[in-house]
N, C-alpha and C positions, 0 to 999 in steps of 0.2 A: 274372582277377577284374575286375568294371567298377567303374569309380572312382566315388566316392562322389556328385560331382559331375555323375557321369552318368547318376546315376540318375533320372527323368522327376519321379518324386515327391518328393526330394530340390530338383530345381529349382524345381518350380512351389512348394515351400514357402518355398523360399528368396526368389525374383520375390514372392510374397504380402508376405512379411514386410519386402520393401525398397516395394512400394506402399502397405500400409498405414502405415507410418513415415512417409510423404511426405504420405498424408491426412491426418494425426494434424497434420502444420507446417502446413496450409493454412488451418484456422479458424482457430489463432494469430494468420497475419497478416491475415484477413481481419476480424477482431475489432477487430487493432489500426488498420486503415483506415475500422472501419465508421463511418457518422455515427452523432452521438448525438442523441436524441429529445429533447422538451422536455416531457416529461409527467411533473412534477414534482406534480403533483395538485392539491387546492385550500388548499393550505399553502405561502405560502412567506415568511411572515414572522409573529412570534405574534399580531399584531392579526389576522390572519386568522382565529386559536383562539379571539377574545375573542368574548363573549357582545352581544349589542346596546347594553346601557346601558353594560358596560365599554367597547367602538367609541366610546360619544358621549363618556364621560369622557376618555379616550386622545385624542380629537378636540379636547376642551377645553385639554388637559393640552400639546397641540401647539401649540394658538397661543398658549399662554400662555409656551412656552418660547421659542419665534420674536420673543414682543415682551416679555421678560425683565419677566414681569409674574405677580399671583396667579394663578388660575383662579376663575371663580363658584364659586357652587352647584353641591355636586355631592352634594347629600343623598340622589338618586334608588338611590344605589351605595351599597354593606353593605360594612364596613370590609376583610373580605375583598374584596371588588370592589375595592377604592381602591387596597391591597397590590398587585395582580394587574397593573392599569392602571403601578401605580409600576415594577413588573420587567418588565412586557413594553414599556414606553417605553425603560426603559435600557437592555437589550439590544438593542434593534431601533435605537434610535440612539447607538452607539456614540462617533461622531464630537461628540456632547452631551459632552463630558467632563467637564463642571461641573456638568452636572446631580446628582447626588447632594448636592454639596457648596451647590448652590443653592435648592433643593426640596426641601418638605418636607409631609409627608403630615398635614393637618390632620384629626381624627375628634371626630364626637360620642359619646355612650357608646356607640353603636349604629351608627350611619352616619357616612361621610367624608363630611367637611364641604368643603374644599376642600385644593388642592398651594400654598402659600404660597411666593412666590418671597423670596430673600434676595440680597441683592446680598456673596457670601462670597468671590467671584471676580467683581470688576468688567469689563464691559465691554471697555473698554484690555489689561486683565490677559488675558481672551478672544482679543480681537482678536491677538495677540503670540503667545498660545499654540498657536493655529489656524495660525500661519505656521510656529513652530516645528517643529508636526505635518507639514503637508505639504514641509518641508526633509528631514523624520526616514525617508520612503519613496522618497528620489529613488534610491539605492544598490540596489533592489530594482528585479531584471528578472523579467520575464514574457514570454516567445514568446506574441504571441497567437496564432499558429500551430500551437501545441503541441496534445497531445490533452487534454482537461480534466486526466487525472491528472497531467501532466508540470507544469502550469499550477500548480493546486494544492499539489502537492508542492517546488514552487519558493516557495511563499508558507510552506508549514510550513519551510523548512528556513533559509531568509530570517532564519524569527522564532528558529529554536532557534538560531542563531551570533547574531542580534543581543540577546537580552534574557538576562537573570540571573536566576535564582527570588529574592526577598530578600521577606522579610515586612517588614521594618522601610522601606520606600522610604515618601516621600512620596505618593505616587500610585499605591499599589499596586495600587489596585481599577480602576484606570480605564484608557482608551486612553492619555493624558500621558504616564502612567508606563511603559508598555509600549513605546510608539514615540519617545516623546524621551530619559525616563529612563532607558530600556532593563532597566527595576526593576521588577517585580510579580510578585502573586503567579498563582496558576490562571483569576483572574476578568482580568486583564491581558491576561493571553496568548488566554484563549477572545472577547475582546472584540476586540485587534488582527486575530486571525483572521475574522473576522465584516467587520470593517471594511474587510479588505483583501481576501477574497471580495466581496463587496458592489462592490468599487472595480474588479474585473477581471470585474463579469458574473455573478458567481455566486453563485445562492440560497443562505441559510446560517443559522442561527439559532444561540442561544447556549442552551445546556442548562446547568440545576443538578439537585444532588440529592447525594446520597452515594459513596461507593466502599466498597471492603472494608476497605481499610486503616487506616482512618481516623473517629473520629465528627464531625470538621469539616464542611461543606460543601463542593462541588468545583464546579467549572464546566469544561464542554466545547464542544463542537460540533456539529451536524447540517450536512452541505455536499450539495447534490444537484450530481453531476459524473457524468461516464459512464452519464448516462440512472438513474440513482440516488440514494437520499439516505443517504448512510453517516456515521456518528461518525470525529470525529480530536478526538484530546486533544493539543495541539501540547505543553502543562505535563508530563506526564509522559514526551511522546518528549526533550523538551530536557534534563527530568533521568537519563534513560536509568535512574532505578529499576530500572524494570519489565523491561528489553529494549533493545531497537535502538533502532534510532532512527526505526523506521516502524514499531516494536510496535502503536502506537494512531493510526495514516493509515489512513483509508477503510476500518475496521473495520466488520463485519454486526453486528448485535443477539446472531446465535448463534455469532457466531466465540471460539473458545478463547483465551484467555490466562494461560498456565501451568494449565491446567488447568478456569479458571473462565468461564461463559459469560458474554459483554460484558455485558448490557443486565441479566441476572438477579440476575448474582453478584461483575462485577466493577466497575459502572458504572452507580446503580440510579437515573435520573433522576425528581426529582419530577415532572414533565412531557412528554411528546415533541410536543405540541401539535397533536395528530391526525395526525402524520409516521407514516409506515410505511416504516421502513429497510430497505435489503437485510440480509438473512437473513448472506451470507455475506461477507467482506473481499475487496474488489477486489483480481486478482492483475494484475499489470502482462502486460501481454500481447505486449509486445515480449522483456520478459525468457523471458515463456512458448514467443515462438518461436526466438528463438536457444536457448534447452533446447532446443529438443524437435529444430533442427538440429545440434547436439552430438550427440543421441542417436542420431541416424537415421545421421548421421557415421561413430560409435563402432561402430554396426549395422554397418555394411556394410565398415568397415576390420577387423570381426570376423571376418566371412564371408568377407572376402579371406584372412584370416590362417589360416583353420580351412582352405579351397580349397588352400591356399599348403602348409599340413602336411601334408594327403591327397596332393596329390600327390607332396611330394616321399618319403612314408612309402611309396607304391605304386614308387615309381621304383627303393629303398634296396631290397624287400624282392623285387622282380622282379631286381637285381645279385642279391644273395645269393642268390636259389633258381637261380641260376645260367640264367637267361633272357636277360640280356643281356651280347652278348660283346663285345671289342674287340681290333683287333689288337694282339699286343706287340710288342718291340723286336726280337725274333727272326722275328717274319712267321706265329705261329701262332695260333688263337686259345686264349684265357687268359681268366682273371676279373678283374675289378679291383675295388681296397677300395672303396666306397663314399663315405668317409669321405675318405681322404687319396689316393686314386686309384696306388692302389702296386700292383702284379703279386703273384698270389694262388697260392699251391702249390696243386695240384689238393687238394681234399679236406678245407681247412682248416677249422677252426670259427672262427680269431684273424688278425687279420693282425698280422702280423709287423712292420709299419713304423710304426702306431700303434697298436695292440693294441683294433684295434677288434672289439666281439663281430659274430661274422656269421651266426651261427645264428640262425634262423625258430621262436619255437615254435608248437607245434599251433593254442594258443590265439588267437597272431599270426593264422594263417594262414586261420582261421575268420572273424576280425574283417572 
């Protein structure tokens, strides 16, 4: 009988299935080597979404916060304009953290009249605070060597050991509170992440709008890394609600969670500010290819072990049909058990020394 392994078609199936295992680890690590592109598109902060008049108000709205002063005339803007200009300033500058506390959106019945500054956080009080802030991220490493996900994943994880979720903090809404207080709520955490993207290189925007769970307001993230612009909610990987603890890192618009798609059903953003996110969540590609060398591993320690049973089953089954002899102690030839290698009465079905069975049946012999 030719052993299983010798069969032509048996091998060439088996060589296929140990080279395709091998092409399968190659894009892994070549993925994980590849550079990434910078074609982030014509988005990469919300004043890039704004309309023209809201550009010039946001323009106003800028030097008035640089020399801690009102802003003109800004009647040309429709109250919603003035609204628009007021969110996409505070998200897009983070590092303002007085801002809310300082300005304040003045409207006629019809049109914004101007942002009124207020001295609510002096100066001095600024100045002190801004040192605080940059003491509060020295603790925080980043390889800039690393591949952007490694990069960013060190920044989400950074902020889920250092902040606390608390509503009641002083500064909950702001960077202050996030990076000194280590206290805030979802708009905290989506703002530190922005600020601290922003500080290592990279596009990011801060998104609001709803979730499922809840009729509150929520605030997240758009981060482009990996030649992509994906959502991370850093507020619900720190309270681990939902999941893990990278439930909501580098999530697609159509990736599943628990069941619901991000962008539709579990994450419904009033804006994404002409952003086009990847479709699906970034899989780490290092982890990708150590799988898939596990697998290829597992593969071929299988096909040793199945190799490994053919043979020694053809070896067991060629003794017992009484094909292969060996001399005994008396000089003639004899059978030997298989099993325990003991001298075999002519004719036996059992041996005698370990009661091993040594009959072949039909169906054995066919296989």
């Amino acid at each position: 009988m030719q052993s299983r392994l010798e069969n032509p078609v048996l091998r060439t199936f088996v060589s296929f299935t140990i080279i395709l295992s091998i092409i399968n680890v190659v894009p892994a690590l070549a993925t994980y080597s590849e550079a990434v592109d910078e074609n982030y598109g014509p988005i990469t902060t919300i004043y890039d979404s704004l309309t023209e008049n809201q550009k010039k108000g946001y323009d106003a709205l800028d030097t008035a916060v640089k020399n801690h002063t009102s802003t003109g005339d800004l009647s040309y803007m429709s109250i919603k304009d003035g609204e628009t200009v007021h969110d996409a300033y505070m998200y897009d500058h983070p590092e303002v953290f007085w801002f809310r506390q300082n300005f304040k959106l003045m409207i006629y019945p019809d049109t914004t009249a101007n942002f009124t500054h207020e001295d609510n956080i002096t100066k001095e009080q600024i100045a002190t605070m801004q040192a605080e802030l940059e003491n509060s991220v020295k603790s925080l490493s980043v390889d800039a060597g690393a591949p952007d996900y490694k990069r960013l994943r060190a920044i989400h994880d950074w902020l889920c050991d250092e902040i606390t979720y608390d509503l009641t903090a002083e500064h909950a809404h702001d960077l202050y509170g996030a990076l000194v207080q280590k206290k805030c709520v979802c708009e905290g955490y989506a703002l530190a992440f922005n600020y601290l993207c922003n500080m290592y290189g990279f596009k990011c925007v801060t998104v609001v709008g709803y979730v499922y769970s809840a009729s509150e307001p929520h605030a997240w993230n758009l981060v482009y890394g990996e030649g992509n612009w994906y959502f991370v909610d850093v507020t619900w990987d720190d309270t681990e609600r939902h999941g893990g603890r990278t439930t909501y890192f580098m999530v697609g618009s159509e990736t599943k969670i628990q069941g619901r798609t991000f962008a539709t059903e579990d994450h419904m953003a009033d804006s994404l500010y002409g952003i086009t996110p990847a479709t699906e969540q970034f899989k780490d590609p290092e982890r990708q290819f150590w799988g898939r060398v596990i697998i290829v591993a597992a593969a071929i320690l299988l096909i040793a072990y199945i190799a490994l049973k053919i043979r020694k089953r053809r070896k067991i089954r060629s003794m017992i049909e009484g094909t292969a002899y060996s001399p005994t102690e008396q000089g003639y030839p004899g059978r030997k058990c298989p099993y325990c290698g003991a001298i075999l009465d002519e004719g036996t079905d059992f041996c005698a020394s370990c009661g091993g069975l040594l009959k072949v049946t039909e169906e054995e012999k066919q296989e």
